[in-house]
C-alpha positions as CSV (number, residue, x, y, z in Angstrom):
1,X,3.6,21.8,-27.6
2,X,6.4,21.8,-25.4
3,X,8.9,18.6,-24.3
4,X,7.3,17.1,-20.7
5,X,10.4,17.8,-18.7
6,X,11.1,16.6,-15.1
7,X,14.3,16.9,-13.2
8,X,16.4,13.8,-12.9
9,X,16.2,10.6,-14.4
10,X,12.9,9.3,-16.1
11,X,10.5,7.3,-13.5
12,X,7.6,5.0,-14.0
13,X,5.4,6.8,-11.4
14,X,5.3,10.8,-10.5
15,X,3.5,11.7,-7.8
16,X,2.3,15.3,-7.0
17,X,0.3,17.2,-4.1
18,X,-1.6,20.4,-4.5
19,X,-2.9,21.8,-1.0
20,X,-5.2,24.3,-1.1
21,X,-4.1,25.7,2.6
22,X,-2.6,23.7,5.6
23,X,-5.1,23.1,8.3
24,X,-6.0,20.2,10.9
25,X,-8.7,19.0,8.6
26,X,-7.0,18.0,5.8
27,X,-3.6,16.8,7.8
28,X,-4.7,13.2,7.1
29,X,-4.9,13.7,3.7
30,X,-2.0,15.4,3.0
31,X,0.0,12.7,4.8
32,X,-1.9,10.1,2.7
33,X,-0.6,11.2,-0.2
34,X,2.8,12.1,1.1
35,X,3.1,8.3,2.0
36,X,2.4,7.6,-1.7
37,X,4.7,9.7,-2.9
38,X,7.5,8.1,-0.6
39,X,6.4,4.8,-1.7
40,X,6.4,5.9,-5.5
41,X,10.6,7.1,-4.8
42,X,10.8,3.6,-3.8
43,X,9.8,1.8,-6.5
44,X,10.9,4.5,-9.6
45,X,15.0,4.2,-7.7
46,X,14.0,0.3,-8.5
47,X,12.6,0.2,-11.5
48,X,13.6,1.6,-15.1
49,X,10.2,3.3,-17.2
50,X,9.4,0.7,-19.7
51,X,5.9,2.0,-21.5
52,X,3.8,4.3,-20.6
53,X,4.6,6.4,-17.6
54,X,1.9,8.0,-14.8
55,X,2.2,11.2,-13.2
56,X,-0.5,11.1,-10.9
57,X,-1.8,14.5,-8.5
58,X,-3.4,14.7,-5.5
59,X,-5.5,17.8,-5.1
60,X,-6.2,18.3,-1.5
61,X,-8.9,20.6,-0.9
62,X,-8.4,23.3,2.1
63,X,-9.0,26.6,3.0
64,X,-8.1,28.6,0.3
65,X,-9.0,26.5,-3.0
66,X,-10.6,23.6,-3.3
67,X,-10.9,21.2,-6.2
68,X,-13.8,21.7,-8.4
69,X,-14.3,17.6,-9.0
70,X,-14.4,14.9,-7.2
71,X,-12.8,11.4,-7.8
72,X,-10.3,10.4,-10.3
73,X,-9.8,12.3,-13.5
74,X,-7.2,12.0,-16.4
75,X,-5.8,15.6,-17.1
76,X,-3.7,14.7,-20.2
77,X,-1.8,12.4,-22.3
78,X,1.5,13.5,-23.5
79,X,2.2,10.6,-26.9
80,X,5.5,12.0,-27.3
81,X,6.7,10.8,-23.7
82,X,4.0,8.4,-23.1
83,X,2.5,10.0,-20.2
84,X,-0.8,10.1,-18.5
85,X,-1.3,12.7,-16.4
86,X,-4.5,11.8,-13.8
87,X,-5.5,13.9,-11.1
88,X,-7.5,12.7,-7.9
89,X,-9.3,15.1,-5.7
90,X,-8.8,13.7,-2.1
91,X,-12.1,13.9,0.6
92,X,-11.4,16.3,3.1
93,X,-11.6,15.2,5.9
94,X,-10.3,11.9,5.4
95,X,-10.0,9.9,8.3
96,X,-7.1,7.6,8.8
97,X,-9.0,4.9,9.0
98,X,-10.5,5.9,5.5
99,X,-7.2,7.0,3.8
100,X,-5.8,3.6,3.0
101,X,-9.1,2.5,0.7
102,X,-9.2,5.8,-0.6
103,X,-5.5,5.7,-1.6
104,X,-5.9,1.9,-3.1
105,X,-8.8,2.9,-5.0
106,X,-7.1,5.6,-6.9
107,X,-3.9,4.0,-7.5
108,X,-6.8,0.3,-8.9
109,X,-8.6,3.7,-11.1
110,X,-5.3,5.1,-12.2
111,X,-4.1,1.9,-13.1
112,X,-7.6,1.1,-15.0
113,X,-7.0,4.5,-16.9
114,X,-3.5,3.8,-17.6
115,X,-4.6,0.2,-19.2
116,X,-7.3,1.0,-21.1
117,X,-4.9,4.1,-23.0
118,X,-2.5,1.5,-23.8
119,X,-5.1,-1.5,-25.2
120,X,-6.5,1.9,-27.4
121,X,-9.8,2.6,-25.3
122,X,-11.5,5.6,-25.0
């Protein structure tokens, strides 16, 4: 199996968006995630990875592809780097009013994922 590489220096949080075509009605959700990402750049310039480290994907369904889930999902877990890969598929549409609890409930199910991989759950 090949090294988990990213560019630049290691982070505590990676955060990812796969669009499956631009359109009005998944705008919302695009920018939801796009706000996390922001707010993960934040905190990963503030903080040093100590542990276990998340790279967490948004898969915004649109024209083109969709994903074929729903919810919160871990993809993988790398030992090596200790990192959990989780992918969310986001609700198109999402409304604005919407995005916020849908965006705290993945980060409260990521984190949940991420815990119970470090205290040895399945």
């Amino acid at each position: 199996m090949a090294t988990w590489e990213r560019a630049g220096p290691p982070s505590p949080i990676y955060i990812s968006i796969m669009v499956g075509g631009n359109g009005s009605e998944n705008r919302t959700a695009v920018a939801a995630a796009e706000a996390v990402g922001k707010l993960a750049d934040e905190v990963s310039a503030n903080f040093k990875p100590d542990g276990l480290q998340v790279d967490l994907t948004f898969y915004v369904a649109g024209a083109i592809v969709s994903p074929q889930y729903q919810g919160v999902r871990t993809g993988r877990y790398l030992a090596k780097e200790q990192l959990l890969v989780v992918q969310a598929a986001v609700p198109v549409p999402l409304s604005a009013f919407a995005a916020r609890d849908y965006i705290v409930n993945v980060l409260d199910e990521t984190l949940r994922l991420g815990r119970r991989l470090s205290l040895g759950g399945n």
